[in-house]
Structures are given as structure tokens and as C-alpha cells.
C-alpha positions as CSV (number, residue, x, y, z in Angstrom):
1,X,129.1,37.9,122.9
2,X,131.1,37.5,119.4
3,X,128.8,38.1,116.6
4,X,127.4,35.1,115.3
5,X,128.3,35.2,111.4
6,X,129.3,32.9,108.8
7,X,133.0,33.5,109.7
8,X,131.9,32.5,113.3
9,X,129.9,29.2,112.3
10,X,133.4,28.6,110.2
11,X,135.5,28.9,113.0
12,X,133.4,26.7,115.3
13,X,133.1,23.9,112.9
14,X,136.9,24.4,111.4
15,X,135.7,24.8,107.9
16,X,136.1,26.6,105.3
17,X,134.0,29.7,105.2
18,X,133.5,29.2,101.5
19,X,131.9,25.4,102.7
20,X,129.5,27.0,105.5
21,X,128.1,29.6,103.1
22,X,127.3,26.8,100.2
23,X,126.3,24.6,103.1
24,X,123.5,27.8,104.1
25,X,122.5,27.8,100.4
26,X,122.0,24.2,100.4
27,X,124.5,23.5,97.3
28,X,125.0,20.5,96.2
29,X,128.5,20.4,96.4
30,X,128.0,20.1,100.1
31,X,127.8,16.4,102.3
32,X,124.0,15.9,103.8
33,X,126.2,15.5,106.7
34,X,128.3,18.6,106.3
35,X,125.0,20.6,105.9
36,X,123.6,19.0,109.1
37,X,126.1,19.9,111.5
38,X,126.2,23.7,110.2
39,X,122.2,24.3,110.4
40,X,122.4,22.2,113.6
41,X,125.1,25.3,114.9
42,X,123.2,27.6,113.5
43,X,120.0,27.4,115.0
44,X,121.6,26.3,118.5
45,X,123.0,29.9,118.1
46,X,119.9,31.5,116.4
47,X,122.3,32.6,113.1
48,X,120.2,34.6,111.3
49,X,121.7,35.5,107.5
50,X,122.2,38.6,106.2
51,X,120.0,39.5,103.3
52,X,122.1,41.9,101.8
53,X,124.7,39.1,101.6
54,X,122.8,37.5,98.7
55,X,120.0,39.6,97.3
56,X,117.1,41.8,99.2
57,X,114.6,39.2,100.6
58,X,111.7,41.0,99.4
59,X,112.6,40.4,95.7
60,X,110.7,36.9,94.5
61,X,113.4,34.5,94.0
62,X,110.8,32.3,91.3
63,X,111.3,29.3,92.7
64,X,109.1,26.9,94.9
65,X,110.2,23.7,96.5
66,X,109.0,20.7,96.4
67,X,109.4,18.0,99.5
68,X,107.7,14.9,99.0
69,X,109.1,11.1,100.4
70,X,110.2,9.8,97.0
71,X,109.2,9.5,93.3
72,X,109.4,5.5,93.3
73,X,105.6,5.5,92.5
74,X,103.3,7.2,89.8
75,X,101.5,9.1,92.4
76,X,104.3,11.8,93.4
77,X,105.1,11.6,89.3
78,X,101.7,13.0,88.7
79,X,101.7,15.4,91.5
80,X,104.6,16.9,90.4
81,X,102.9,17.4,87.1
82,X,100.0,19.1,88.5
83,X,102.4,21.3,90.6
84,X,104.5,22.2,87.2
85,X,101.5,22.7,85.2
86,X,101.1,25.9,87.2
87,X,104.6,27.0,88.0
88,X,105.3,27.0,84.4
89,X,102.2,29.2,83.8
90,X,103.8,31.6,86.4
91,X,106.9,32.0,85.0
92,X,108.5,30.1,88.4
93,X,110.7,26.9,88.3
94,X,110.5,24.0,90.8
95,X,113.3,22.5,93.4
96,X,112.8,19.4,94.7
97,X,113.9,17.2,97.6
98,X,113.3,13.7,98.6
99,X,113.2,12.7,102.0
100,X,113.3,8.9,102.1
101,X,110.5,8.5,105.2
102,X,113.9,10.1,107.0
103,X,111.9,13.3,109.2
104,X,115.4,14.7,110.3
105,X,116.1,14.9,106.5
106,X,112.8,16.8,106.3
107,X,113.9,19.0,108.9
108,X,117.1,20.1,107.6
109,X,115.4,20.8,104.4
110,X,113.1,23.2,105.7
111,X,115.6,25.0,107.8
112,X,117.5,25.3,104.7
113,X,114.6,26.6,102.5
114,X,113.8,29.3,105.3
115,X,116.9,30.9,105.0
116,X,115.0,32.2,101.5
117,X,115.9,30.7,98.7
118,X,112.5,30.1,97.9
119,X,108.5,31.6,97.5
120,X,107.1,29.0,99.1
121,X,107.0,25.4,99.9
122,X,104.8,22.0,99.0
123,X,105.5,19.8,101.2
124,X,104.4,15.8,101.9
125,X,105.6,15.0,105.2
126,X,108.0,12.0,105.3
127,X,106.4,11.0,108.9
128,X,104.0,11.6,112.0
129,X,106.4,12.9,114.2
130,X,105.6,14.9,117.4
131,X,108.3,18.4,116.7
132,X,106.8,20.4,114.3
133,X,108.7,23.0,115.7
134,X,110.6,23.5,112.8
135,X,107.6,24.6,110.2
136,X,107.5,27.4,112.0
137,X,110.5,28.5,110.6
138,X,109.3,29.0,107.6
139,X,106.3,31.3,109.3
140,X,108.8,33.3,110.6
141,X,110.5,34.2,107.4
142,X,107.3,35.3,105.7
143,X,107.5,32.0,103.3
144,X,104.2,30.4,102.4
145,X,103.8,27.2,103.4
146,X,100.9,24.5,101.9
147,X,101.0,20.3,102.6
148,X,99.5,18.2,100.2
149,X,98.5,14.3,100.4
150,X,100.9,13.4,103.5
151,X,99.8,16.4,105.8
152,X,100.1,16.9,109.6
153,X,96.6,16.0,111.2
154,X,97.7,17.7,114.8
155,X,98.8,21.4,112.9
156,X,95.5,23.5,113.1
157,X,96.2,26.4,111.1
158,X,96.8,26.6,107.4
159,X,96.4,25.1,103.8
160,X,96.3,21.1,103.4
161,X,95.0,19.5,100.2
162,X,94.4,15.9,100.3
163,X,92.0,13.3,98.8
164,X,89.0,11.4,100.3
165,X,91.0,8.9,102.1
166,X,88.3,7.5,104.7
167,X,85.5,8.0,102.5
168,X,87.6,5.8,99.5
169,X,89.0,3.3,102.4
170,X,85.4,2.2,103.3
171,X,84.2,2.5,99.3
172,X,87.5,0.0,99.1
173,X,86.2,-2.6,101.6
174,X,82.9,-2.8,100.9
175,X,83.5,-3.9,97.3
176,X,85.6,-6.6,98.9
177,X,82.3,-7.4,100.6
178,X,80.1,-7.1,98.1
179,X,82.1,-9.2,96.2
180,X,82.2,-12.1,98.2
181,X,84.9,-11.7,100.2
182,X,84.2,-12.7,104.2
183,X,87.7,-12.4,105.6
184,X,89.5,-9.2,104.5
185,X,93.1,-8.4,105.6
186,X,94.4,-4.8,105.6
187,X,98.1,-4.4,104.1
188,X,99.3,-0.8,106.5
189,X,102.1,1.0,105.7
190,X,104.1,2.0,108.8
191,X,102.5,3.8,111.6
192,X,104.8,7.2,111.7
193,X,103.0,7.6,107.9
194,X,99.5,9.8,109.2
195,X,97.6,8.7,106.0
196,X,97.7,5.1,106.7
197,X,95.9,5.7,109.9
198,X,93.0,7.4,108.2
199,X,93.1,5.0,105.5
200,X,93.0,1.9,108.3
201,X,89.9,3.6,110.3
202,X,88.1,3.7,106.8
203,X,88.7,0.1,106.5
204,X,87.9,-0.7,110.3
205,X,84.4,1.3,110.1
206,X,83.5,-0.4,106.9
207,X,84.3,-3.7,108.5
208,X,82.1,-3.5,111.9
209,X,79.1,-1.8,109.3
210,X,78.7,-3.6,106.2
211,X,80.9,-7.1,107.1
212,X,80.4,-10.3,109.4
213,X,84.1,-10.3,110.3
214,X,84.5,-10.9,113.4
215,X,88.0,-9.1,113.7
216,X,90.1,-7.0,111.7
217,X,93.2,-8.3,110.3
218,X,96.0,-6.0,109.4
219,X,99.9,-6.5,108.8
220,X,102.1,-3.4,109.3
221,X,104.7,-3.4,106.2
222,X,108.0,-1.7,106.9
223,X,110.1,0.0,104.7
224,X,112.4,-3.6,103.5
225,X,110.3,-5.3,100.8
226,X,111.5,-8.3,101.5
227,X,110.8,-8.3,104.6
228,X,107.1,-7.2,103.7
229,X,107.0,-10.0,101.5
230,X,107.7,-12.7,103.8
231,X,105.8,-11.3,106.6
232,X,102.9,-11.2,104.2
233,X,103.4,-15.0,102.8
234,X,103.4,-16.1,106.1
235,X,100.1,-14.2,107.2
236,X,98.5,-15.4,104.2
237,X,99.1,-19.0,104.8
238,X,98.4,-18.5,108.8
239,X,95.2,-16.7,108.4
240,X,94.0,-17.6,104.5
241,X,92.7,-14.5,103.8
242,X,89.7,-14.0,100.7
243,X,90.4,-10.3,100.5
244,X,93.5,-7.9,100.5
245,X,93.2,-4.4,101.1
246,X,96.6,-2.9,99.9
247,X,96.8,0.9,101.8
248,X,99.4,1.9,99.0
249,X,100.5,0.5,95.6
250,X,103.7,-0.9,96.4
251,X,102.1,-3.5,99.0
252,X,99.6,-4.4,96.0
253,X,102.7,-5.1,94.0
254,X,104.3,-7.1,96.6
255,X,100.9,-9.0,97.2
256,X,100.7,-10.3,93.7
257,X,104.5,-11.3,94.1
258,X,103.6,-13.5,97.1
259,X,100.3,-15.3,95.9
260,X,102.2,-16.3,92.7
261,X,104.5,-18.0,95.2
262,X,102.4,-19.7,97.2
263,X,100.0,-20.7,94.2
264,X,96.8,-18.5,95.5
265,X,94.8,-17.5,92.2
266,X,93.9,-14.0,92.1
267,X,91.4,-13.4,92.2
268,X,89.7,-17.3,92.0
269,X,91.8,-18.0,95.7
270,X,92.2,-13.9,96.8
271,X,90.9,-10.4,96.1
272,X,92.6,-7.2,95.5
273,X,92.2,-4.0,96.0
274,X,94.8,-1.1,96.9
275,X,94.9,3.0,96.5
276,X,96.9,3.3,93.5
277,X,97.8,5.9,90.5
278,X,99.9,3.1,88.9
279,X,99.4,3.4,84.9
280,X,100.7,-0.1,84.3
281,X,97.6,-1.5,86.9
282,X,95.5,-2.2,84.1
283,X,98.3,-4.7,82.8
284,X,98.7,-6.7,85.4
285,X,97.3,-10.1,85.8
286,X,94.8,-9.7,86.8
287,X,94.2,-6.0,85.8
288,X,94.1,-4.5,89.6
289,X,91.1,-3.0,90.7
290,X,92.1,0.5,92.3
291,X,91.0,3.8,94.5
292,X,92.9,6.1,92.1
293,X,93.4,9.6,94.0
294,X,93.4,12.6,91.4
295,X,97.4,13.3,91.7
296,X,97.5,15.4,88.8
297,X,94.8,17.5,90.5
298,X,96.9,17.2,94.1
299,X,99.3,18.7,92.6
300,X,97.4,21.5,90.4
301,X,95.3,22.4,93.8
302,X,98.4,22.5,95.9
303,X,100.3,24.8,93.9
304,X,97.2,27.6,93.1
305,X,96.7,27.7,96.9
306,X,100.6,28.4,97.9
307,X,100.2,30.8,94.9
308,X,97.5,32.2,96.5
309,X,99.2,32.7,100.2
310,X,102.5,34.1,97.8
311,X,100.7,36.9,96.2
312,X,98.7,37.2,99.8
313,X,98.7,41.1,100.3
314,X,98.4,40.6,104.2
315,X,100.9,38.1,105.3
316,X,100.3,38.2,108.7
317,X,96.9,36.7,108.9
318,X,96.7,33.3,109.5
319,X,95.1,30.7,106.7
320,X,93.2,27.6,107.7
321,X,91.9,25.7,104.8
322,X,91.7,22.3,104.5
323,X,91.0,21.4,100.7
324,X,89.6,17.1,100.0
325,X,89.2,16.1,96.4
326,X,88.1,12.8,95.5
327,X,89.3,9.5,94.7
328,X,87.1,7.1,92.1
329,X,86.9,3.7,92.5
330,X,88.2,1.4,89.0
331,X,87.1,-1.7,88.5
332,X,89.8,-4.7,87.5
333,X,89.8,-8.4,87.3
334,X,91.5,-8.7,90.8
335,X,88.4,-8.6,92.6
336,X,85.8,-10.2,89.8
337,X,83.4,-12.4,91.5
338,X,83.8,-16.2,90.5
């Protein structure tokens, strides 16, 4: 069998060998799609890099990467702020990658980052999806691995850090109870996303214990916001709602867009609640009444425990740690009682 080498992969593809190798390092000069067929030929045909080729791989390369979703809310923005808080302490610098929900973006990320350009990886998984086959990977390699926020409910062994999501969910509901509200509707983000499920059973418990509803009510969102939005409108004029439970920020936002719309007073007509670490929440109007997750300290937690597993004399026993900090509950005008 012909030695399987970057020359190889080059030939096989008819590319450049030059554009293989950057494709290997992940440069950005390369096409997601060029990258995508050469670590999709590469692991068909196990390829396994030389480390000579580009430094030993037991020197530390001081770098950690960072692969969360997307940075379109404050959340992730404060995360990453937690996670450089310590890096810069450590002398290390941070890469990051944005997945866009897309898991076979995630993949390719991670086989890229276990070809050791990295110390270790922080990752927020993009979806719930059933192969996890390729976080092994990085196991392989000897590169540290710890999930924060968005983690993998189904992987039993090593280090997640996350935030109180049930606990909060039902704290969320109740004060939608308590303060008046006697049909609650629960805003979910889509399905593949693992923390919406926890957040929904939080919300479904809280329901059957401290509510009369005779049913939940919940509207999946999807990833067009117009869509959401006029999904939303019409559920709010079919089923006239008292309470809205927004799972993440963004559905909050989209909430307030519709009820302006249709002329529902917040929070006179409707309530308001949602998990959020938006700074502007307190200007909206109303000021939105939030579960605020500690972000900052997400990201702070995350990074001391992959430092942790990095400077980990024996790599080859297994870590399971599961790490929950929690969220607070602050009070706005969106769910005053009238």
C-alpha cells in the first residue's frame, strides 16, 4: 500500500501540496469546502501527520481553542472573557471558531484541532447529535478536552461546566405564577440544542407542581427569525397567552417585537421572562426580568479546569467532573403584577 502522506492526499484530491498542508493547519487561506474534502480523505485513510514536519508535539504550542455556536448574544461575549481572563494570566492566546448550529462544521473543526495545533479545547456544542465519534480524536492525541454551557448529556466521562438550568427553569415559571400569570407558554429553541430540553423539563415540572394549567404550551423556534416571529404572533393570538417563558434571549427579543405588533401591553396584556446575559435588558420597555447565568464565571471555570487536565501529570487517566454554577433570578418591569 502507498504511504499515505501529504503528497498522497495531494495527488488524490489533484491539489496542490502546498493547499493540503495549509488545509491540515486549518489556514485561513483555505475554502471550508477545500478543508472538508482533505480531512474527509484523510481520516477515510487514517493520515496521521508527521510531527517532525512542523515542531515536536510534546512542546506546548500556547494556544487553546475556542468552539462555541456564535457571538451574536452577550452570553458567549462574556464567556469568552472569563476564558481570556485566565489564558492571559498563563501566558497562552485563544483561537476561536464559530460553528453556526452547523455540527459537521464542528466536526471538521475538531479533526482539525487534533492534528495539534493546540493545548486543549473549550468547546459548546453546536447540536445534539448522535456521532460523537469524533471527540475522541482529540483523546487520542493527548489534547485536553472540557465543554462548557452546551455540553453532551449522553458522554459519561470528563469535564463539563454549566449553570443551574432546571433548577433556574422552574425558579423562571414559578415567578410567572406567582405573579399572576395562569396560562404560561414556553418559547424552545430547536430540539438538536441539549440545553433547551433541560431548560423545557424545568418549566414542565414547575408547571404540573406549583400551576393549575392544565397543559403545557410550547412553540419550537427555528433558526429564521422571521419565521419565529410569525409562528409566535400567530400562537399568541390562537392561544392568548398571560405568560412567556423565553428559553434564550433572542426569543425574548423577538417576543417584545411581536406584542408591539399585535398591541399586547407588556406586561399589563403579557409577562416576560427569558435566560439572558443581555446588558441592554434593563433598557428595554419594559426592563426584562431575567435568569442571568454567570458567563463570565462559565468561562473563568472552563478554562482553570482544561488548565488543570493540560498540566495533568498522568494523562492517561480518565476525568469525570461535572461542574454547575448558578444562575440568579433579576427582577424587571416585564413581569410586574398589575
Amino acid at each position: 500500500m502507498n504511504k499515505i502522506d501529504i503528497k498522497y492526499l495531494a495527488k488524490e484530491l489533484n491539489l496542490a501540496i502546498s493547499t493540503v498542508s495549509r488545509a491540515l493547519r486549518d489556514s485561513h487561506e483555505i475554502s471550508a469546502a477545500t478543508k472538508a474534502k482533505v480531512f474527509a480523505l484523510a481520516e477515510q485513510l487514517n493520515y496521521e501527520p508527521n510531527p517532525n514536519a512542523s515542531g515536536l508535539r510534546g512542546q506546548k504550542t500556547k494556544m487553546i481553542a475556542v468552539v462555541i455556536p456564535d457571538m451574536v448574544n452577550d452570553f458567549f461575549s462574556l464567556v469568552i472573557s472569563g476564558i481570556e481572563k485566565i489564558t492571559q494570566s498563563k501566558g497562552y492566546h485563544i483561537l476561536l471558531y464559530f460553528t453556526h448550529g452547523d455540527h459537521e462544521l464542528e466536526v471538521s473543526f475538531i479533526k482539525t484541532l487534533a492534528s495539534g495545533r493546540v493545548d486543549g479545547v473549550l468547546l459548546s456544542m453546536s447540536s445534539e447529535n448522535n456521532n460523537r465519534h469524533y471527540l475522541g480524536e482529540l483523546e487520542k492525541k493527548g489534547i485536553p478536552l472540557v465543554m462548557f454551557d452546551r455540553v453532551c448529556d449522553t458522554l459519561q466521562h470528563g469535564v463539563k461546566v454549566t449553570s443551574d438550568n432546571y433548577e433556574s427553569a422552574i425558579i423562571a415559571t414559578r415567578h410567572l405564577v406567582d405573579a399572576g400569570c395562569k396560562k404560561i407558554a414556553y418559547l424552545q429553541v430547536p430540539k438538536n440544542i441539549s440545553v433547551g430540553k433541560v431548560r423545557m423539563q424545568g418549566y414542565l415540572d414547575a408547571l404540573k407542581k406549583h400551576s393549575f394549567q392544565t397543559a403545557p404550551l410550547v412553540l419550537e423556534s427555528t433558526n429564521d427569525n422571521e419565521e419565529t416571529f410569525e409562528a409566535l404572533k400567530q400562537m399568541l393570538l390562537r392561544e392568548k397567552p398571560d405568560g412567556i417563558f423565553a428559553s434564550i434571549e433572542k426569543l425574548a427579543v423577538i417576543c417584545y417585537r411581536v406584542c408591539e405588533k399585535i398591541r399586547l401591553k407588556i406586561p399589563e396584556d403579557i409577562k416576560v421572562i427569558s435566560f439572558s446575559n443581555l446588558q441592554t435588558a434593563s433598557l428595554l420597555n419594559p426592563s426584562l426580568t431575567t435568569i442571568t447565568q454567570p458567563a463570565f464565571d462559565i468561562g473563568e471555570t472552563a478554562a482553570n479546569e482544561l488548565f488543570n487536565l493540560i498540566n495533568k501529570k498522568d494523562k492517561s487517566l480518565a476525568v469525570e467532573r461535572n461542574v454547575v454554577l448558578k444562575s440568579r433570578l433579576v427582577k424587571g418591569r416585564s413581569t410586574a403584577r398589575y
